[in-house]
N, C-alpha and C positions, 0 to 999 in steps of 0.2 A: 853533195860535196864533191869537188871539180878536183882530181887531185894526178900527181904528173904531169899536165901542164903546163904552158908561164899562165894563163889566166882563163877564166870565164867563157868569153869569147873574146875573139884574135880577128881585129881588120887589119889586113896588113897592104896599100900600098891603095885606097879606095879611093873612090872620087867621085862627086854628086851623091852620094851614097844617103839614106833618110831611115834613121833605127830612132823607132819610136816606140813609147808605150809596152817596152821590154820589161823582165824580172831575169835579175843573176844574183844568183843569192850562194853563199857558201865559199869562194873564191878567195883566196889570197890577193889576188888580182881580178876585178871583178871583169872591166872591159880595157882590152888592151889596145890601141891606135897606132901604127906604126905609116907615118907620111899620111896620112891624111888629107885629101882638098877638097872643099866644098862641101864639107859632108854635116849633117844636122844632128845631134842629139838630142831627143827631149820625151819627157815625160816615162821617164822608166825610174825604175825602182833596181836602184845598183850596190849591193849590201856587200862587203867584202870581211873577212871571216880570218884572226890572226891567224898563221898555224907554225909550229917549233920557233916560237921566238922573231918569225919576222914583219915587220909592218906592215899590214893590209892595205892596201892601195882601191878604191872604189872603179875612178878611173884613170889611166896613164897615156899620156898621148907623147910619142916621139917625132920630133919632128913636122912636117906637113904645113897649112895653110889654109886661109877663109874657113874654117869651120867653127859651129856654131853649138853652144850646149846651153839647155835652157829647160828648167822644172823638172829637173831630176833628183830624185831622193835618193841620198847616200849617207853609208855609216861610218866612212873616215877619207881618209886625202883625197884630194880629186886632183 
């Protein structure tokens, strides 16, 4: 359980970047994106976890460009 955080794991400003075949499990926020370009998500398993009343986010991407998410299993918003 991931807790004090904003989330799971934190890319913040990445480029080309290729996360595959990941597990984040327990997170309020499971994987967090911030500017992103180029970058590939696939085939991970991204479970995000409510906790004190707020909404679980699986993934969150702010911002960024050209990237790519594809056969990823998640338990609420992407």
């Amino acid at each position: 359980r991931v807790q004090k955080v904003e989330a799971g794991l934190i890319l913040d400003q990445c480029e080309s970047f290729n996360l595959a075949g990941c597990t984040i499990l327990d997170c309020e926020i499971g994987l967090l994106m911030n500017e992103p370009k180029n970058c590939n998500v696939t085939g991970s398993l991204i479970r995000a976890t409510p906790t004190e009343g707020k909404k679980p986010i699986s993934i969150k991407v702010t911002g960024g460009q050209g990237n790519q998410f594809a056969n990823n299993l998640t338990s609420h918003e992407v």
